[in-house]
N, CA, C and O atoms as a Tinker XYZ file with bonds, in Angstrom:
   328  protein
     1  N    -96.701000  170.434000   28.325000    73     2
     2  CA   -96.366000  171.828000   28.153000    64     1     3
     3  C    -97.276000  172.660000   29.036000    63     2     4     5
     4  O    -98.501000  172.674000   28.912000    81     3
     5  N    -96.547000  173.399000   29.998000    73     3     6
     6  CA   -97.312000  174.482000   30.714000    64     5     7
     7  C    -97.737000  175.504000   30.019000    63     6     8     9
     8  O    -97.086000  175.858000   29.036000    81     7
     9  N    -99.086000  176.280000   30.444000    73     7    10
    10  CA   -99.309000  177.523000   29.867000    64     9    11
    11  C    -98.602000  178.594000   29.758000    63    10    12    13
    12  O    -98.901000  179.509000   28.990000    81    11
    13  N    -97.450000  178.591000   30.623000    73    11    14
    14  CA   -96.371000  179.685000   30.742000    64    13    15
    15  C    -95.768000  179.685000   29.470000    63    14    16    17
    16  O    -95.592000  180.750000   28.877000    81    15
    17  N    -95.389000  178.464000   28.926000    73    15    18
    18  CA   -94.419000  178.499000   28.102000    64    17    19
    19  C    -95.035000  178.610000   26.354000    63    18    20    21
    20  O    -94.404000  178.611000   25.297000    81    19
    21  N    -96.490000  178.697000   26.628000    73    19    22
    22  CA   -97.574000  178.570000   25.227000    64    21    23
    23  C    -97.243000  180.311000   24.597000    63    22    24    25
    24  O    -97.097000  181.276000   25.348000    81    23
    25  N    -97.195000  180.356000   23.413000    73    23    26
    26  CA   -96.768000  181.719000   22.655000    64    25    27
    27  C    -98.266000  181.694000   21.895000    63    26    28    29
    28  O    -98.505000  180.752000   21.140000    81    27
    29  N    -99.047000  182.512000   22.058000    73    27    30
    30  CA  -100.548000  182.796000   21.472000    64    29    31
    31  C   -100.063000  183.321000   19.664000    63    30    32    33
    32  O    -98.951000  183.781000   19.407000    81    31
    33  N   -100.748000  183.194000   19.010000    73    31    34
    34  CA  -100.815000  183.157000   17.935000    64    33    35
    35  C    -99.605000  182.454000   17.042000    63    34    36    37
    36  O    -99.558000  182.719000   15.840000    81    35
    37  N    -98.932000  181.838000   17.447000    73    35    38
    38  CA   -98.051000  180.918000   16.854000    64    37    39
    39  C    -97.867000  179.232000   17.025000    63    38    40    41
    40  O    -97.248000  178.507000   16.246000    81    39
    41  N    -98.661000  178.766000   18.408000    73    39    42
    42  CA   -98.894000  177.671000   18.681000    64    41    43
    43  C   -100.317000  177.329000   19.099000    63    42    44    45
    44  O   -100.701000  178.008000   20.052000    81    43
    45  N   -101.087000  176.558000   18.686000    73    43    46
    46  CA  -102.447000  175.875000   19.066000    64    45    47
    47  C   -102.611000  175.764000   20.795000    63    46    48    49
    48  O   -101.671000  175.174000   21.327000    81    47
    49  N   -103.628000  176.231000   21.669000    73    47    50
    50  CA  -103.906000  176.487000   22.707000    64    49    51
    51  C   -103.795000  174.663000   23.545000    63    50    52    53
    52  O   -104.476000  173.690000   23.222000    81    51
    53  N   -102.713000  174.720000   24.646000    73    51    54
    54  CA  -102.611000  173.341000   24.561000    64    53    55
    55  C   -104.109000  172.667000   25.621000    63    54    56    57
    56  O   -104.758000  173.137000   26.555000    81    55
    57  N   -104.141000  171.517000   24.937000    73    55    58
    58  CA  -105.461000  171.391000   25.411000    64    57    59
    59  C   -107.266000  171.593000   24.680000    63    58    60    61
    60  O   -108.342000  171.098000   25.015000    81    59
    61  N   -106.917000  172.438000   23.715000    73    59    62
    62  CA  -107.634000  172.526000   22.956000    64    61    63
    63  C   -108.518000  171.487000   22.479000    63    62    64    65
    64  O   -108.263000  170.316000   22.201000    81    63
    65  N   -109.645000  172.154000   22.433000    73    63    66
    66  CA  -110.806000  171.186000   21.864000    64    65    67
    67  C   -110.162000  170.162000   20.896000    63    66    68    69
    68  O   -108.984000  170.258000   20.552000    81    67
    69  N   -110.784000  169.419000   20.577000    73    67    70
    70  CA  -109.828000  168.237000   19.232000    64    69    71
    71  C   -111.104000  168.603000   17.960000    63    70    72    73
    72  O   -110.542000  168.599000   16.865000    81    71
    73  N   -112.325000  168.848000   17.847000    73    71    74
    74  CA  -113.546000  168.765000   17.110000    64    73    75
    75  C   -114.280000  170.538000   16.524000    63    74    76    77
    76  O   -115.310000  171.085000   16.132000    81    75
    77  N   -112.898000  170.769000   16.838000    73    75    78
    78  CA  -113.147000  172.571000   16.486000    64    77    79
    79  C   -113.618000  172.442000   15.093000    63    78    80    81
    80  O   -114.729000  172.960000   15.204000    81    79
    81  N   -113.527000  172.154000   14.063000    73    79    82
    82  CA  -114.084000  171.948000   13.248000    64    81    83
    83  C   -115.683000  171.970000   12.822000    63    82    84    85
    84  O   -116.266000  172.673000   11.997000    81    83
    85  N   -116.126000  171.019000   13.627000    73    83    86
    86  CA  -117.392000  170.824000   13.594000    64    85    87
    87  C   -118.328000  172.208000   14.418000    63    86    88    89
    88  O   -119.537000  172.148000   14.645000    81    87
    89  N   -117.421000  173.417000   14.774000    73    87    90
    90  CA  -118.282000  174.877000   14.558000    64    89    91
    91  C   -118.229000  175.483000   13.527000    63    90    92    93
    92  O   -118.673000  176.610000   13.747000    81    91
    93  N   -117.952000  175.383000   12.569000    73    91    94
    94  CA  -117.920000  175.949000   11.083000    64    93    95
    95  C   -119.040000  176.013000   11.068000    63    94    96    97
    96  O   -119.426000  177.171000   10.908000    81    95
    97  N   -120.451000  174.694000   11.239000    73    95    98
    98  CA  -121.182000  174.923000   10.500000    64    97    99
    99  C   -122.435000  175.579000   11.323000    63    98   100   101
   100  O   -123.437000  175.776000   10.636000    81    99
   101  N   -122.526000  176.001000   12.926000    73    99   102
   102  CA  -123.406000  176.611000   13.287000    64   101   103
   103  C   -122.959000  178.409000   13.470000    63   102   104   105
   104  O   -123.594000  179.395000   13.843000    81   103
   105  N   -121.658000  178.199000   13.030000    73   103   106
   106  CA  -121.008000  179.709000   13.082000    64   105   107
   107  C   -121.635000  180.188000   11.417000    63   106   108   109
   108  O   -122.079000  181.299000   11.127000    81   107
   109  N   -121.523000  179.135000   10.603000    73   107   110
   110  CA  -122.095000  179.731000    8.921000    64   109   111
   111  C   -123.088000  180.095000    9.273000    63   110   112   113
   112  O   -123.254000  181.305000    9.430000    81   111
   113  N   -124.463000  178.874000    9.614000    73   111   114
   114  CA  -125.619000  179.362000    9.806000    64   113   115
   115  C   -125.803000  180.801000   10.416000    63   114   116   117
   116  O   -126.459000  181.696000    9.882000    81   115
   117  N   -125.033000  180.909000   11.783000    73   115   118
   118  CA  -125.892000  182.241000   12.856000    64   117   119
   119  C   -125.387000  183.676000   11.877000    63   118   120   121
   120  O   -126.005000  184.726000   11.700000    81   119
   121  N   -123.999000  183.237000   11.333000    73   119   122
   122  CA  -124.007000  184.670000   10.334000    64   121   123
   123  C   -124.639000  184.892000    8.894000    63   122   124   125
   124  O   -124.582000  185.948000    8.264000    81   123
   125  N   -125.504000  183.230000    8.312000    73   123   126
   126  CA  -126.247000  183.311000    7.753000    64   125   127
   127  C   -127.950000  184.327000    7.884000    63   126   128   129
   128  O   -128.652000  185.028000    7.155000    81   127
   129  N   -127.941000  183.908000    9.029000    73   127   130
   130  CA  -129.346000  184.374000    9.808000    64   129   131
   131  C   -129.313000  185.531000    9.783000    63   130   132   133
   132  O   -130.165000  186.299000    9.336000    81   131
   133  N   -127.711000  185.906000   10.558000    73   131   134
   134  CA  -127.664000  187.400000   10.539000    64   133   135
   135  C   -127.976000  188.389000    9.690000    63   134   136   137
   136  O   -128.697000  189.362000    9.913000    81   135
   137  N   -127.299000  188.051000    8.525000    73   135   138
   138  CA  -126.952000  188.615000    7.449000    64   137   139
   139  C   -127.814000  188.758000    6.130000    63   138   140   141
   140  O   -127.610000  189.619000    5.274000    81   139
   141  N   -129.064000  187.543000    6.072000    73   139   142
   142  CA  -130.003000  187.645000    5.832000    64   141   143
   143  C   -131.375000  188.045000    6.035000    63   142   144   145
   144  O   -132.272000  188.135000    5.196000    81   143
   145  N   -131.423000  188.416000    8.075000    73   143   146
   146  CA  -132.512000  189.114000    8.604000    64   145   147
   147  C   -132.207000  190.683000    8.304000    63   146   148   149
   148  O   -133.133000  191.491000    8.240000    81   147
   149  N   -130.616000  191.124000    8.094000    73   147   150
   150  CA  -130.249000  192.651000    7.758000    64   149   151
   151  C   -131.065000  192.888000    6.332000    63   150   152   153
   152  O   -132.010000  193.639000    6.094000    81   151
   153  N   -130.287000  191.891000    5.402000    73   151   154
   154  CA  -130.421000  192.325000    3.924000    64   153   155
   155  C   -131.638000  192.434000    3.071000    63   154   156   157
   156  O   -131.843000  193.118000    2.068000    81   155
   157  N   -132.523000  191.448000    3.824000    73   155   158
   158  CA  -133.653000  191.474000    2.695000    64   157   159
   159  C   -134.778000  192.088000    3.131000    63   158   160   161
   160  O   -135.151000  192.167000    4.302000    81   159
   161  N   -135.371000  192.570000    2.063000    73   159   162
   162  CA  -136.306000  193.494000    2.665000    64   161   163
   163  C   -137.511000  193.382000    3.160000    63   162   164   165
   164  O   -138.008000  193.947000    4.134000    81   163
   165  N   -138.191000  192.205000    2.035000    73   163   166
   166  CA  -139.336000  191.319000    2.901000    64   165   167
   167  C   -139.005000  189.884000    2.870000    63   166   168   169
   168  O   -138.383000  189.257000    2.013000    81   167
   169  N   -139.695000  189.372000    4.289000    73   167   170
   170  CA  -138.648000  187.859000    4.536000    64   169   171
   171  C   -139.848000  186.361000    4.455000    63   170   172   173
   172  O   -140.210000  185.349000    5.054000    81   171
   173  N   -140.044000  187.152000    3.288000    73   171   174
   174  CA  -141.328000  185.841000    2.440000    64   173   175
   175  C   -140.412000  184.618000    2.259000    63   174   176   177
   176  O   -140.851000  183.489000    2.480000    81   175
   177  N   -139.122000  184.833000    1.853000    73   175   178
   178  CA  -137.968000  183.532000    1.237000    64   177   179
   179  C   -136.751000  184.230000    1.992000    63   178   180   181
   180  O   -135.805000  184.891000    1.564000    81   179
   181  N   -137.206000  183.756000    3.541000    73   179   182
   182  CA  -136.084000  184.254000    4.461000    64   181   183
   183  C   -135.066000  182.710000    4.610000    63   182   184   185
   184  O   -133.845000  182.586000    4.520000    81   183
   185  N   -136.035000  181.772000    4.842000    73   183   186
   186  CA  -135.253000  180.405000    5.287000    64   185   187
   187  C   -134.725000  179.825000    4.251000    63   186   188   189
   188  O   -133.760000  179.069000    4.365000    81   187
   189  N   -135.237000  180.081000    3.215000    73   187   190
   190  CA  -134.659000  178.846000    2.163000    64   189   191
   191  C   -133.170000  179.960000    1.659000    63   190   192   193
   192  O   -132.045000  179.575000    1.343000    81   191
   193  N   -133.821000  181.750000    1.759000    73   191   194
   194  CA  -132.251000  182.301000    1.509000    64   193   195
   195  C   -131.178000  181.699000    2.406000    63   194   196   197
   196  O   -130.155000  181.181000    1.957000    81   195
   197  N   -131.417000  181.779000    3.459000    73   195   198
   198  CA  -130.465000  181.377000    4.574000    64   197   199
   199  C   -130.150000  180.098000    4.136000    63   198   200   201
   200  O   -128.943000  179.933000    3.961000    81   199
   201  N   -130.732000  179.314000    3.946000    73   199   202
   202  CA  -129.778000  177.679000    3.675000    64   201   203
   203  C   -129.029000  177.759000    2.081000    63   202   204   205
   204  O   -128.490000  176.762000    1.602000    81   203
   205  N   -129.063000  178.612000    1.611000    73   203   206
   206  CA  -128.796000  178.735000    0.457000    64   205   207
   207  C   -127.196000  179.159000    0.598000    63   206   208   209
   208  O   -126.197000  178.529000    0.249000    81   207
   209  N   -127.354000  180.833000    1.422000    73   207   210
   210  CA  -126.396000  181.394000    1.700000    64   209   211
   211  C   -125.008000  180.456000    2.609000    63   210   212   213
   212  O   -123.783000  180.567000    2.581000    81   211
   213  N   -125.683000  179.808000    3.142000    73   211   214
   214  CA  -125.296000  178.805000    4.667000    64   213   215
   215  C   -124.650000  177.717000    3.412000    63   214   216   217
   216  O   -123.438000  177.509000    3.441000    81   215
   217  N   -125.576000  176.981000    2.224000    73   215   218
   218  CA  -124.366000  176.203000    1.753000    64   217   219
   219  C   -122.825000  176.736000    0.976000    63   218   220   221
   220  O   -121.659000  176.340000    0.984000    81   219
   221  N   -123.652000  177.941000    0.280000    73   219   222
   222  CA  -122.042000  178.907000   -0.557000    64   221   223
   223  C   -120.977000  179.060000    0.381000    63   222   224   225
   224  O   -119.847000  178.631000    0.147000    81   223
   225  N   -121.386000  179.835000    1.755000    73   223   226
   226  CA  -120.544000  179.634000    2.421000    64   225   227
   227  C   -119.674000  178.232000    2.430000    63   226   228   229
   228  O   -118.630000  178.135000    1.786000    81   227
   229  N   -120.186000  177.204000    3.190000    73   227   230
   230  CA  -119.615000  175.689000    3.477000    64   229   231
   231  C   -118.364000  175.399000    2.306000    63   230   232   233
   232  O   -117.168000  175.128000    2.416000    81   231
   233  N   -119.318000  175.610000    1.098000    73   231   234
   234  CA  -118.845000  174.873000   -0.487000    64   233   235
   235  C   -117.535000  175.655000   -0.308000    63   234   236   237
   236  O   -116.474000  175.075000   -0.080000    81   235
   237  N   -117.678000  177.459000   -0.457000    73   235   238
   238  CA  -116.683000  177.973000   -1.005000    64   237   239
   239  C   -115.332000  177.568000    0.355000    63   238   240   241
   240  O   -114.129000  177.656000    0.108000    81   239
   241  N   -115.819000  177.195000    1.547000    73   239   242
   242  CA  -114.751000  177.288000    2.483000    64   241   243
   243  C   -114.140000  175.998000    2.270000    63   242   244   245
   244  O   -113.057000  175.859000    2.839000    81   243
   245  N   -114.628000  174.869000    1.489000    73   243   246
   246  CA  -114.228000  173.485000    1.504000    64   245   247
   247  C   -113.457000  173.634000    0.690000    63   246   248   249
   248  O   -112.451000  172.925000    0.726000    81   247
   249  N   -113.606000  174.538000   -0.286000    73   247   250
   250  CA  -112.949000  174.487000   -1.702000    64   249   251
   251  C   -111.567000  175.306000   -1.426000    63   250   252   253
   252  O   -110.497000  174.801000   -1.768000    81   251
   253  N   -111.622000  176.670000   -0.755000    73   251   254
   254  CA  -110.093000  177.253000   -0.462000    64   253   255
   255  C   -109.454000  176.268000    0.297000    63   254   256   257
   256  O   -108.231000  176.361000    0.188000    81   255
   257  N   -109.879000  175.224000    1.132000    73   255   258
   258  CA  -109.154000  174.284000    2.250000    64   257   259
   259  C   -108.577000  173.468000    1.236000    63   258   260   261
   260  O   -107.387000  173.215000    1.425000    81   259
   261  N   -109.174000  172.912000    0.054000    73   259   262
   262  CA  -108.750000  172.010000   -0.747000    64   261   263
   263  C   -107.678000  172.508000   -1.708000    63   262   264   265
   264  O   -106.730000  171.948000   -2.259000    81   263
   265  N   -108.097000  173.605000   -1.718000    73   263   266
   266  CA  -106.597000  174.559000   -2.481000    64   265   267
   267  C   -105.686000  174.514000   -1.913000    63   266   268   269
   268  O   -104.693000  173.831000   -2.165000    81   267
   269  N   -105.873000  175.303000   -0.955000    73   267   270
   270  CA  -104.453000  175.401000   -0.205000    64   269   271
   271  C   -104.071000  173.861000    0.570000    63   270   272   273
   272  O   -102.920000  173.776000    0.997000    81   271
   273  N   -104.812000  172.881000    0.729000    73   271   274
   274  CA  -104.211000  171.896000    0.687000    64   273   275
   275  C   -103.205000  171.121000   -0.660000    63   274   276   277
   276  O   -102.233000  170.367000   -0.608000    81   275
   277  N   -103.739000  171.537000   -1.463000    73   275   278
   278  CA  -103.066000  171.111000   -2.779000    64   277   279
   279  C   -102.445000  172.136000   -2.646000    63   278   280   281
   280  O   -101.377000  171.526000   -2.599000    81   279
   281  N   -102.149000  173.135000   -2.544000    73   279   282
   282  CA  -100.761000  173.926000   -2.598000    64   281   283
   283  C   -100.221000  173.599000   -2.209000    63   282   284   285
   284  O    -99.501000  172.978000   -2.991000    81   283
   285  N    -99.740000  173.469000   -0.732000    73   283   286
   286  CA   -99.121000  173.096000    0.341000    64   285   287
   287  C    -98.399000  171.118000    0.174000    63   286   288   289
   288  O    -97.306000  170.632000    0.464000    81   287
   289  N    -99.531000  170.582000   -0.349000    73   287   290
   290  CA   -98.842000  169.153000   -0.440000    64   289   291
   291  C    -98.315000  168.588000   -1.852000    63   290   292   293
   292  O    -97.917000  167.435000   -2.019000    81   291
   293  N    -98.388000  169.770000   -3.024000    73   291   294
   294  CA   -98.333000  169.494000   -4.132000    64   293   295
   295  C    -97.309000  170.385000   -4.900000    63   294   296   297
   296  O    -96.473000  169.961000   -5.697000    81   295
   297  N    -97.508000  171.716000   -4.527000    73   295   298
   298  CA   -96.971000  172.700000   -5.693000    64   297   299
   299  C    -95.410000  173.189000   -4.526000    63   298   300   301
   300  O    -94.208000  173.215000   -4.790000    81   299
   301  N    -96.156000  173.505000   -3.266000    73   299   302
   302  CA   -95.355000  173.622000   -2.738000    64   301   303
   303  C    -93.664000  172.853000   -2.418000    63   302   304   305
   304  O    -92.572000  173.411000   -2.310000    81   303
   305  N    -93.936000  171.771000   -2.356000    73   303   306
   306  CA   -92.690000  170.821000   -2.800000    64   305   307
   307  C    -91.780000  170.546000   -3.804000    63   306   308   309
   308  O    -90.625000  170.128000   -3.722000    81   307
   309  N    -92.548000  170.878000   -4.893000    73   307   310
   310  CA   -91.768000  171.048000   -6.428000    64   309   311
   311  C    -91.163000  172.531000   -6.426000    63   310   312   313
   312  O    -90.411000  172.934000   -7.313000    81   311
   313  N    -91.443000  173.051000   -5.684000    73   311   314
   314  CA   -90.370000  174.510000   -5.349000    64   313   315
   315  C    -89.035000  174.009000   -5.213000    63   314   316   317
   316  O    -88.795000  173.114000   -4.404000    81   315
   317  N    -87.766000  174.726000   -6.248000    73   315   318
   318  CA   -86.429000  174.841000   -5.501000    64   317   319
   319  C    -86.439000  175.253000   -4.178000    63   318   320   321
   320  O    -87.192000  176.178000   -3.871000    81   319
   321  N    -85.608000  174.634000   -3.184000    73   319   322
   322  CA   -85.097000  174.925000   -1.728000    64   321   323
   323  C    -83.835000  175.871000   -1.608000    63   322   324   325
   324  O    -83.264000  176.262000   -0.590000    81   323
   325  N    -83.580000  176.111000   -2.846000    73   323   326
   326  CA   -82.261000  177.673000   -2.690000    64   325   327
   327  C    -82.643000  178.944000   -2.252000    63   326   328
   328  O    -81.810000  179.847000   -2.177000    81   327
């Protein structure tokens, strides 16, 4: 498939990385960092906030993937098709 014929936001960029995945977890961290050098006011328990924040993130994103995977392969199918 040529790039001519690729429609952006409806089909995956052809060619695309295969391991996109595996930025989830330095994209959590850097907006961990971020978001914890903004918020707190003194940064006595700056690092251990950040790995803290950095796992809720991970957990809660594993857990909507696992939902909506069970939606999608479970609930979704037992739907009438009328």
């Amino acid at each position: 498939m040529s790039l001519l014929a690729w429609i952006p936001l409806v089909e995956p960029l052809p060619g695309g990385i295969h391991g996109w995945w595996a930025w989830v977890v330095p994209m959590v961290v850097g907006v961990s960092v971020t978001w914890k050098a903004i918020r707190l006011r003194t940064l006595d328990r700056y690092w251990p906030e950040v790995f803290r924040m950095s796992g809720q993130l991970l957990v809660g994103m594993a857990a909507l993937a696992a939902g909506l995977m069970l939606l999608v392969r479970v609930v979704l199918p037992l739907l009438p098709a009328d």
